[in-house]
C-alpha positions as CSV (number, residue, x, y, z in Angstrom):
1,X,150.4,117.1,80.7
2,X,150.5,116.7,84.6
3,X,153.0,114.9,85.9
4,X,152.5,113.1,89.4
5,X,155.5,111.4,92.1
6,X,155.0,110.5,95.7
7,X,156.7,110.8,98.9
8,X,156.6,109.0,102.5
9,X,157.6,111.4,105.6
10,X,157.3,110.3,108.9
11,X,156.3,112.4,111.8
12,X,157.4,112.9,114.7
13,X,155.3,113.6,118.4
14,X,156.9,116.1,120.7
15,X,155.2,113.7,123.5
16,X,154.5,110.3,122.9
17,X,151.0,110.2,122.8
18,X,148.1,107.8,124.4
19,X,145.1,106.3,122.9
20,X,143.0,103.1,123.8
21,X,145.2,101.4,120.8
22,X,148.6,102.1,122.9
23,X,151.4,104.8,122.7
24,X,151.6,106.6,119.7
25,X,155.5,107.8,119.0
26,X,155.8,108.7,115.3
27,X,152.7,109.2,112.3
28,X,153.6,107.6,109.1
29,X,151.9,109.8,106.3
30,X,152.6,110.1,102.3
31,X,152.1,113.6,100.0
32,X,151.2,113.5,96.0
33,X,152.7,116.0,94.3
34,X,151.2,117.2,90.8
35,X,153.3,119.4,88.4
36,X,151.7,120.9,85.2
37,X,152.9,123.7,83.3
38,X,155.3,125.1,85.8
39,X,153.0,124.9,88.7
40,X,152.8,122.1,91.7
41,X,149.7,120.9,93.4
42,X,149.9,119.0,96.8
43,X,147.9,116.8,98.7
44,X,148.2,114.7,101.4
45,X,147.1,111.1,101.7
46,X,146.8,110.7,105.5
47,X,147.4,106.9,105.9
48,X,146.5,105.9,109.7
49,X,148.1,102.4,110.9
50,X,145.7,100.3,112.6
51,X,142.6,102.5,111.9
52,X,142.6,103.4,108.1
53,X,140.9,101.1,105.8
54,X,143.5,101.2,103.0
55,X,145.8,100.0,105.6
56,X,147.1,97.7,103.2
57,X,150.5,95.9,101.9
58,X,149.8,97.1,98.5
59,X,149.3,100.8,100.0
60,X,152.8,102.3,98.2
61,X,152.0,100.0,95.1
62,X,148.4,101.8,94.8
63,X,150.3,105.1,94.7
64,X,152.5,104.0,91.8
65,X,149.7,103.1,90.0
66,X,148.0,106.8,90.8
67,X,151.0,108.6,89.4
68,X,151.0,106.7,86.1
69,X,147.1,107.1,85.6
70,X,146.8,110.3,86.8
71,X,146.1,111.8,83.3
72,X,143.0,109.9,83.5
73,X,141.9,112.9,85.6
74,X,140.4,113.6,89.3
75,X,136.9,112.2,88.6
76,X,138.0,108.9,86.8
77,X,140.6,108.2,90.0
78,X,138.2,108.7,92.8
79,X,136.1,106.3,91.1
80,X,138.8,103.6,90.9
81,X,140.1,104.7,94.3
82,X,136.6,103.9,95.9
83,X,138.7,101.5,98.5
84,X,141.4,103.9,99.3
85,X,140.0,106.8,100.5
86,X,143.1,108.3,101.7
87,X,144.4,108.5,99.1
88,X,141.3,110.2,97.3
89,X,141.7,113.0,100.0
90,X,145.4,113.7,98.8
91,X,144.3,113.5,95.3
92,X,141.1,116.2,95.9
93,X,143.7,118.3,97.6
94,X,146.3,117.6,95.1
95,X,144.2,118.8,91.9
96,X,142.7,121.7,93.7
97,X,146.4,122.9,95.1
98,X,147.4,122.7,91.5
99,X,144.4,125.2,90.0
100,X,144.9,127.3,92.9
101,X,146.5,130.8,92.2
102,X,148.4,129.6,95.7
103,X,149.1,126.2,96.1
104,X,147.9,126.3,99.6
105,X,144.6,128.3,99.5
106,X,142.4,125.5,98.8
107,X,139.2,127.3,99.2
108,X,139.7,131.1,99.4
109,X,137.3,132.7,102.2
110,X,137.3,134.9,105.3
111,X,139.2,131.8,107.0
112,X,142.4,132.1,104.7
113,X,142.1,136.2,104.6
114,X,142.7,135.8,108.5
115,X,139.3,137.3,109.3
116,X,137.4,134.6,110.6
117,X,138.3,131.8,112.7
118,X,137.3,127.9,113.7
119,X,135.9,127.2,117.2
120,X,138.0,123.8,117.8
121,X,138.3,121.6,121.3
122,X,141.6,121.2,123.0
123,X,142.4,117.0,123.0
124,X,143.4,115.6,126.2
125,X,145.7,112.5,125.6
126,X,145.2,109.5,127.9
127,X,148.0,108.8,130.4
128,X,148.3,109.2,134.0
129,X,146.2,111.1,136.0
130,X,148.5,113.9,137.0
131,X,149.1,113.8,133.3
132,X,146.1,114.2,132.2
133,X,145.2,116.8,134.9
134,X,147.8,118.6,133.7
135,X,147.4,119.0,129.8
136,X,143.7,119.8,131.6
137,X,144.8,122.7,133.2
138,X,146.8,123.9,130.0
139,X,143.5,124.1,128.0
140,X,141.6,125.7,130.2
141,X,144.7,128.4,130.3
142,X,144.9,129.2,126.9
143,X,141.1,129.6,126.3
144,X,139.8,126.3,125.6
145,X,136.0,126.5,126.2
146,X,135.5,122.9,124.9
147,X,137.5,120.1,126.0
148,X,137.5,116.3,124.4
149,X,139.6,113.9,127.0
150,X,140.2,110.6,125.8
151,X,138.9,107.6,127.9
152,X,139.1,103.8,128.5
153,X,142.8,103.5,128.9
154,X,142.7,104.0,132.6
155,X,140.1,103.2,135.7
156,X,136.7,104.1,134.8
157,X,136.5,105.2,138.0
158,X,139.5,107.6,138.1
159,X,138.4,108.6,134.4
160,X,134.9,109.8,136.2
161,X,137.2,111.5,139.3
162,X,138.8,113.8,136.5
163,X,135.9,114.9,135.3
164,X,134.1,115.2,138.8
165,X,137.3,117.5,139.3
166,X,136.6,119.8,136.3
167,X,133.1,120.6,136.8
168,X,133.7,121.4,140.6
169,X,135.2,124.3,139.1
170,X,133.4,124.7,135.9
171,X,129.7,124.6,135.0
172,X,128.7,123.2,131.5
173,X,128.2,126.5,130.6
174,X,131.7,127.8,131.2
175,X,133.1,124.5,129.8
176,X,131.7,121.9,127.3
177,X,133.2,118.4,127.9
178,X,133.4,115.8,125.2
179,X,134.6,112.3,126.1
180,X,135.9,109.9,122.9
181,X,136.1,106.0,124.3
182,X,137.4,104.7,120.7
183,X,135.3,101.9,121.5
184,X,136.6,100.7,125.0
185,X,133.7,100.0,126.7
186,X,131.9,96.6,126.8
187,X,128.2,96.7,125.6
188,X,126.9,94.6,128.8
189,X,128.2,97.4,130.7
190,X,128.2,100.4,128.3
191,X,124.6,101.9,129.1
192,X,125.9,102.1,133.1
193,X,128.9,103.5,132.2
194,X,127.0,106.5,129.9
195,X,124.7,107.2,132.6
196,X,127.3,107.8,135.3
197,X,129.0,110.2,132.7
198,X,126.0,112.0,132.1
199,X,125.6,112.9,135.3
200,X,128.4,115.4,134.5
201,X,126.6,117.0,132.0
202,X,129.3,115.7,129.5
203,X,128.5,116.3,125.9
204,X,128.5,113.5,123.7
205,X,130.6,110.7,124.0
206,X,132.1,109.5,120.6
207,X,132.2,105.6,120.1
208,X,131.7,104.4,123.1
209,X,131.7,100.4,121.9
210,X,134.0,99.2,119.5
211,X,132.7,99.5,115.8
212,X,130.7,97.0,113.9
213,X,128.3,95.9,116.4
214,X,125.4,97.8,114.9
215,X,122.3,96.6,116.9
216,X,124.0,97.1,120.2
217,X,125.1,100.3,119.1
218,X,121.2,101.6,117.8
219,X,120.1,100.2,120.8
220,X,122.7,102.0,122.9
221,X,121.7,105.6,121.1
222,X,117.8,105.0,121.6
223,X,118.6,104.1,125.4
224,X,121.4,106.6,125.9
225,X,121.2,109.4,128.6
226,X,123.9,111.7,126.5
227,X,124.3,112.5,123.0
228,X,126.3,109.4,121.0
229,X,128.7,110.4,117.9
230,X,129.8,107.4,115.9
231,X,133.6,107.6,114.7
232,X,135.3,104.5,114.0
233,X,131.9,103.4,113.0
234,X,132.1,105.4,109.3
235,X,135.5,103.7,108.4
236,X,135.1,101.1,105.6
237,X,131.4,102.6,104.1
238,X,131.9,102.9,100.7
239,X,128.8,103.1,98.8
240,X,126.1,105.7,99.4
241,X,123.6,102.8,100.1
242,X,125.9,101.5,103.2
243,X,126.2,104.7,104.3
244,X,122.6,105.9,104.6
245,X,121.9,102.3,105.8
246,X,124.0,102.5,108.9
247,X,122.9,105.7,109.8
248,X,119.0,104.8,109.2
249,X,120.1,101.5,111.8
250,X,121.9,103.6,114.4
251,X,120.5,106.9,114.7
252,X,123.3,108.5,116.0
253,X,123.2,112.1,117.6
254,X,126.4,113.1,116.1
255,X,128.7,111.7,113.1
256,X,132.3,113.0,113.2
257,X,134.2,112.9,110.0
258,X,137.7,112.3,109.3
259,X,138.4,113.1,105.5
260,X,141.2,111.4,105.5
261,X,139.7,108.2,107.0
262,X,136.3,108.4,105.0
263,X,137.0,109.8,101.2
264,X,138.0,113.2,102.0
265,X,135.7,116.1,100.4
266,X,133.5,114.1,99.3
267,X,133.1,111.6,101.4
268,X,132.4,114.1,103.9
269,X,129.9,115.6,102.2
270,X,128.3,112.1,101.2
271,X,128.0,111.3,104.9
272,X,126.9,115.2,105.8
273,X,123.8,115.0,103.1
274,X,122.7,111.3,105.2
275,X,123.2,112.8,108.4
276,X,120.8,115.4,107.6
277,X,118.0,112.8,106.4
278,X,117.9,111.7,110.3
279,X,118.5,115.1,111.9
280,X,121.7,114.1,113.4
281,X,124.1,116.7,113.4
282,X,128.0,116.2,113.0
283,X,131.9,117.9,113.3
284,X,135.4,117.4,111.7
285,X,137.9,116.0,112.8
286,X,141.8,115.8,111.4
287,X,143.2,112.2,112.2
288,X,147.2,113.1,112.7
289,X,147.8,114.5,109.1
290,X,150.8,117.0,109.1
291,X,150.3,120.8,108.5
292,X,149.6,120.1,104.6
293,X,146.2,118.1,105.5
294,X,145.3,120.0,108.4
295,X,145.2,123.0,106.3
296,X,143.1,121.3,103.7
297,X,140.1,120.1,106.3
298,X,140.5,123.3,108.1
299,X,139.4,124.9,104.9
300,X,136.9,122.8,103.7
301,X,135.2,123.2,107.3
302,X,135.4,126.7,107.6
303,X,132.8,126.6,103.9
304,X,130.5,124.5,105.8
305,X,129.8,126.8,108.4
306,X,128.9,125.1,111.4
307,X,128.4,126.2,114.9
308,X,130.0,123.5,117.0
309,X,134.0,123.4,117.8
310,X,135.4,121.0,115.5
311,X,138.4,118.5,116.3
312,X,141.0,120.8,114.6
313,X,144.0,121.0,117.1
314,X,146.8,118.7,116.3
315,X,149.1,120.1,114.1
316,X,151.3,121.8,116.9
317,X,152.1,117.8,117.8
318,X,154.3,117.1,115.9
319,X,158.5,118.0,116.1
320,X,159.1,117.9,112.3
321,X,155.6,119.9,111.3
322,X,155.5,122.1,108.4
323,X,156.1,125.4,109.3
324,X,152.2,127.2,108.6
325,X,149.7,130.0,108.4
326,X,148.1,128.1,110.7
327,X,147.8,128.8,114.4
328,X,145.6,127.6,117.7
329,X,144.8,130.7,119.4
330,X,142.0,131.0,122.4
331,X,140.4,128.0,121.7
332,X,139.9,128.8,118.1
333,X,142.1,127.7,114.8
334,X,143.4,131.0,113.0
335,X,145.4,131.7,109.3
336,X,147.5,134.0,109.3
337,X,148.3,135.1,106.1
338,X,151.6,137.1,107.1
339,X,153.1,133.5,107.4
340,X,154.6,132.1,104.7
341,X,154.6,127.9,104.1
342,X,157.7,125.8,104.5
343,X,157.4,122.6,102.7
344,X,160.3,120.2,102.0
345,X,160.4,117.0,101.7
């Protein structure tokens, strides 16, 4: 018989930290914790304000109701939890954790022996430009080949002189350069704005109008100069049909999935299979989960085996992170298995 509880923990960022939706201070996040037989499973459902879909009033009344079905089994739930697919990313982890000889090796491989590691790109937060010049130059010194700066907070223009000032220095050989707009650009303007970018041989730019405006954005990825990667855009798909249908309409370059945000394993698989069908090609990304969930997607990437650096980096953020295996090292993500975990709640 398993038996299944809950708990909130809020994190907290060693910097506060800036995105096109303001200043981000503390992370809000919730664990499910299965015990069966002696053993403990955990997952974490990684519950983002403002952007998740199950962003809801009934959100801690949802997992109530998960802990006194959860008999019902894995399969049963996800189906019910169609609608709340954070929470069906804690539960995946939370069942797997539980059958796992150790509760945190979620999918055994070269990854979790400490042999292999994960090509990931360093994040740049938005702020000022000495600021962001700065956590710039702290990238590049610890071996960051790829680099993914935030945009749309500040002047375009000074956005552009940033990254003017890293490819006098760098060629897009030595350094790949993503740019994520979370949506901040206007489409009157947005096709001018991509074409200056371009020019800096930057490598995709991920969402650069605000979701939900599906013709602009198809015709903005048939007209663009440099590779689109729709974000935002997947949040809310639920059925297979919606899914395939958006990417059919769009015809994206890229998709980059957040488990967390998009119906964790599954989902991402789901989303993978569609991306595929339209030769688009796709990465990872963790959306601000603590060490538990970071672990868990870092896994699950590492099986798919793909060649691009993956959005990876965030759980050194935090003040009050779980101590981990896990560890950013030359640009890559690394498990060491020396490390033991240090989870308490």
């Amino acid at each position: 018989m398993i038996k299944a509880k809950y708990n909130k923990y809020i994190l907290n960022f060693k910097n506060p930290s800036g995105t096109s939706r303001g200043i981000l201070r503390t992370k809000e996040t919730w664990f499910i914790i299965l015990e069966e037989n002696g053993k403990t499973g955990i997952g974490e459902t990684g519950l983002f304000r403002g952007l998740s879909i199950d962003d809801v009033p009934n959100y801690k009344e949802k997992l109530i109701w998960v802990c006194n079905n959860i008999d019902k089994g894995l399969e049963w739930l996800l189906y019910e939890l169609l609608e709340f697919p954070s929470i069906q990313f804690g539960l995946e982890q939370a069942f797997l954790s539980l059958k796992s000889e150790h509760k945190f090796e979620l999918f055994p491989s070269e990854f979790t022996k400490g042999k292999e590691a994960i090509s990931i790109n360093g994040l740049i937060w938005m702020g000022e430009k000495e600021f962001m010049k700065k956590q710039i130059k702290e990238k590049l010194e610890t071996g960051f080949s790829c680099i993914k700066m935030k945009i749309g907070a500040i002047d375009f223009d000074a956005e552009i002189e940033l990254l003017k000032s890293i490819r006098k220095e760098f060629s897009s050989k030595e350094i790949e350069l993503r740019v994520d707009a979370n949506g901040a650009f206007n489409p009157k303007n947005a096709l001018e704005k991509l074409k200056r970018l371009s020019e800096l041989e930057i490598h995709s730019i991920e969402q650069p109008i605000k979701q939900g405006q599906i013709e602009e954005m198809a015709a903005l990825c048939e007209q663009t100069p440099l590779p689109i990667a729709l974000d935002e855009e997947l949040i809310g798909m639920f059925s297979s049909e919606e899914k395939k249908q958006l990417l059919q309409t769009i015809k994206p370059q890229y998709i980059i999935l957040k488990p967390s945000l998009i119906g964790g394993f599954a989902g991402s698989l789901d989303w993978i299979k569609f991306a595929q069908e339209i030769n688009s090609d796709w990465w990872i990304t963790s959306a601000l989960e603590s060490n538990i969930g970071l672990n868990a997607i870092a896994q699950f990437t590492h099986t798919l085996k793909s060649d691009l650096p993956q959005g990876l980096g965030t759980g050194c953020l935090f003040t009050n992170n779980f101590t981990s295996p896990l560890v950013v090292k030359n640009g890559t993500l690394q498990y060491n298995p020396a490390q033991n975990w240090n989870f308490n709640l």
